[in-house]
N, C-alpha and C positions, 0 to 999 in steps of 0.2 A: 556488846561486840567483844571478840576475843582478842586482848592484847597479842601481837605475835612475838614469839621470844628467838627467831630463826636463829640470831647469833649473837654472841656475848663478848666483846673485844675485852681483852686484858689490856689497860693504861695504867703504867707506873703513873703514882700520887707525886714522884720525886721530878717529874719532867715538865715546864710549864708550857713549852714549845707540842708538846706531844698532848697535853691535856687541852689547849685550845686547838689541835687539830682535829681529836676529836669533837667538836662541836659541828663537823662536816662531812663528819662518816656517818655513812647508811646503815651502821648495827644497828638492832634491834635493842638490844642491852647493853652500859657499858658498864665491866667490871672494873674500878679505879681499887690498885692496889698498893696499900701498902705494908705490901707480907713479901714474898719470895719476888716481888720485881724492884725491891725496895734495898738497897746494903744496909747492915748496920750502924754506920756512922752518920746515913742519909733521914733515919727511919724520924727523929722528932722537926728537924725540917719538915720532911715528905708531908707529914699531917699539917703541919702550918699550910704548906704552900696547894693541897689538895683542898682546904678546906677556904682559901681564899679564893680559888676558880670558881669550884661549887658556886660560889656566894656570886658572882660574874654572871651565872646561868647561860642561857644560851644554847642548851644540851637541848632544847623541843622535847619531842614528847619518848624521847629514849628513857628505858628504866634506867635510874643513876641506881647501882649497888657497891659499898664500898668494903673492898677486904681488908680487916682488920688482922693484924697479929693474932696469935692464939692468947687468951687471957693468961697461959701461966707465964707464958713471956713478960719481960718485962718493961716490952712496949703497949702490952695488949689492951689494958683498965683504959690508959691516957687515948688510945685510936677510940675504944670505944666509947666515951664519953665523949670524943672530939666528934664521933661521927654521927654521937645524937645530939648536935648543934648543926651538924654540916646539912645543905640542903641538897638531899640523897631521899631515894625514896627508901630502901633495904641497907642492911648490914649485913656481910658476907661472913660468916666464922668459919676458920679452917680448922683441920684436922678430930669435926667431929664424932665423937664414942659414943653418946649417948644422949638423953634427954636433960642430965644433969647439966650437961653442957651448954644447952638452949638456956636453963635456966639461971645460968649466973649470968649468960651475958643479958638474958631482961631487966637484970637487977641492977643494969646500967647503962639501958635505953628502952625505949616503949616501941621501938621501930621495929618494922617486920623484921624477919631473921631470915637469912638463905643460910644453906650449911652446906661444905665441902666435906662431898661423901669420899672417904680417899683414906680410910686406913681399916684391918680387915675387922675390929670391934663394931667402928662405925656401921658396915655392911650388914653385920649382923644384927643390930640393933637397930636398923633402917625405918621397919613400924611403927618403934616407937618413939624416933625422932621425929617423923614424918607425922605422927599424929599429934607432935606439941603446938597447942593453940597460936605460939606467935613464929610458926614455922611458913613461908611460903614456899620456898621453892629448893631444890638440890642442884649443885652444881658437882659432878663426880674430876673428883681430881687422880687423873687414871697413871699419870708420872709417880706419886706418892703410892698408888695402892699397887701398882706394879713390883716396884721396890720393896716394899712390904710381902709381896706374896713372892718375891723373888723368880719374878717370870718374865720375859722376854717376848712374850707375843701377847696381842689384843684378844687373841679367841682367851686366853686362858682367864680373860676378864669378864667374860658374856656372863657366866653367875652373877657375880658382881653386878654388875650391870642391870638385869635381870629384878635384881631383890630389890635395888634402888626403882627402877619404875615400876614394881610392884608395891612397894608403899606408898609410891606417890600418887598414885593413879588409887587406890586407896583410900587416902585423904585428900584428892583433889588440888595438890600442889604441881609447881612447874619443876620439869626436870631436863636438865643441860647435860649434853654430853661431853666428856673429857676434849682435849687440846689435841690438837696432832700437831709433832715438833715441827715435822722436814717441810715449813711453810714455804718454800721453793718445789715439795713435790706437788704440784696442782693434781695431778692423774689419780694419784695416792689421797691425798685429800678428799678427791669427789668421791670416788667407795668409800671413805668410811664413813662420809657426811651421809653418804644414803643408805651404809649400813647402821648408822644411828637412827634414820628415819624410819627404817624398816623394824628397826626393835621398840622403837613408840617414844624415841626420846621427842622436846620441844623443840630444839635446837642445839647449837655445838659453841662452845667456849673459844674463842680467836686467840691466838696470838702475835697474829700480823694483821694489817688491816688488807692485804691482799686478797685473805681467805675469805673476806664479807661475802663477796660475791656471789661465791661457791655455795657460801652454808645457807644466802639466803633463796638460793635456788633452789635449792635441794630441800629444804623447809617448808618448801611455800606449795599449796597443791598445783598439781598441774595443768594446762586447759583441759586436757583429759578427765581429768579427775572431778574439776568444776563440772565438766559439759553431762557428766553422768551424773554427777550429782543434782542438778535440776532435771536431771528427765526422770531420775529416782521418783524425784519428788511429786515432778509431774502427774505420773503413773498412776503411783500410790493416792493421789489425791481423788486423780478420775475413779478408780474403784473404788474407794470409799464415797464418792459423792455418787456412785451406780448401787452400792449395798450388792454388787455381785462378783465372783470369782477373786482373782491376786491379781497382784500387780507383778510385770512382768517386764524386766531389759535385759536388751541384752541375753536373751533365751534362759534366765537366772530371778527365781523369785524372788522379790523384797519386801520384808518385812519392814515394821516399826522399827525396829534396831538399827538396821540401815537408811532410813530416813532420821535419825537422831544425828548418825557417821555423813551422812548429805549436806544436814545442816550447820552441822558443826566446821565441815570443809568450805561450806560459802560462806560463814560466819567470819571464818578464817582467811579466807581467799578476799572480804570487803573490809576487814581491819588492815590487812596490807597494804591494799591499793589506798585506806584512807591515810595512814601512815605516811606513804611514799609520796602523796600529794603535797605532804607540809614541807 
């Protein structure tokens, strides 16, 4: 069954009131960070006190991923060694370039690796971060690669964008779409949560737990999409158990391809609901 990754909340590692709260939010993912939600005077707390929650549990069946500093920092070695103790299922590495990058930080944990696609070497080197064996999934950090490419608008990121789910889809990992700040514009929020959905992301990166809702709307297929999806199937099934003509909905022929895109949606639409149950 396919885990759903609809949405990924950002929780500072620094707040213990905010990390037990989320033990009650509905994300899909929680990203516990201790990089940009974190000051520098908080940052060797922040790991003490993230990696005492962890240990609490309580998180059900949400992926824990914990963002680490960048290793040249010099918080980075100590998060990452703390976080291959802490009971997380991934480690988050920012501001990845390259494949070299994956590979130091293995050489001081065995945990899956997620990578923040967010600067424009990273981008370009997408295929072959996305194809390092202990890589699972890409979270695009679209505030960092904005600033870097020194742009102002989202369209001017769709390349960007683009190349990151082009590798991932590739090598079969999960891919998160960037943050949207103005978490008070809900209107603004829903187009881009389904302009993320339309370009084939998994789901979108939170930074308020307000926006769950949205991204896990917008994520999830819709009765629509379910209700065609078994008649796809249907269809297809009857003609093949007939050995005669196509199968046909919807005044639109379906192939195999599209009973693959069926099952994958109901795969997806009974990991939700089994989710949502617990």
């Amino acid at each position: 069954m396919t885990r759903p990754y609809r949405s990924a909340l950002y929780i500072p590692g620094s707040r213990p009131r905010a990390l037990d709260k989320a033990r009650g939010l509905p994300t899909d993912v929680i990203l516990f960070d201790l990089e940009d939600a974190v000051t520098p005077d908080e940052k060797n707390a922040a790991r003490a006190t993230l990696a005492d929650e962890l240990g609490k549990g309580g998180y059900g069946d949400r992926l824990r991923v914990v963002r680490i500093n960048g290793l040249e920092t010099s918080w980075g070695v100590d998060d990452a060694k703390a976080a291959h103790e802490m009971a997380c299922d991934s480690v988050l590495l920012p501001k990845v370039n390259s494949a070299a990058d994956v590979d130091a930080l293995t050489r001081l944990t065995d945990k899956p690796i997620w990578a923040m696609m967010e600067t424009p070497l990273g981008i370009l080197n997408a295929a072959e971060i996305a194809a390092h064996p202990k890589i699972a999934g890409f979270v695009i950090g679209t505030n960092d690669l904005a600033k870097d490419l020194n742009t102002r608008t989202r369209s001017a990121l769709t390349a960007s964008l683009q190349m990151c789910l082009l590798a991932a889809r590739a090598h079969g990992i999960v891919a998160i779409d960037g943050v949207y700040n103005a978490f008070k514009d809900e209107d603004g929020f829903k187009v881009e949560c389904e302009e993320g959905r339309d370009l084939g992301f998994d789901g979108k990166s939170l930074i308020h737990p307000a926006q769950i809702a949205a991204a896990n709307a917008a994520f999830a297929p819709t009765q629509a999409e379910i209700d065609l999806a078994t008649r796809q199937i249907a269809a297809f099934a009857e003609v093949e158990a007939s050995g005669q003509g196509v199968a046909v909905v919807d005044g639109k022929i379906v192939e195999n391809l599209h009973i693959v895109t069926a099952r994958a949606t109901l795969d997806k639409a009974d990991a939700i609901a089994e989710l949502e149950r617990k």
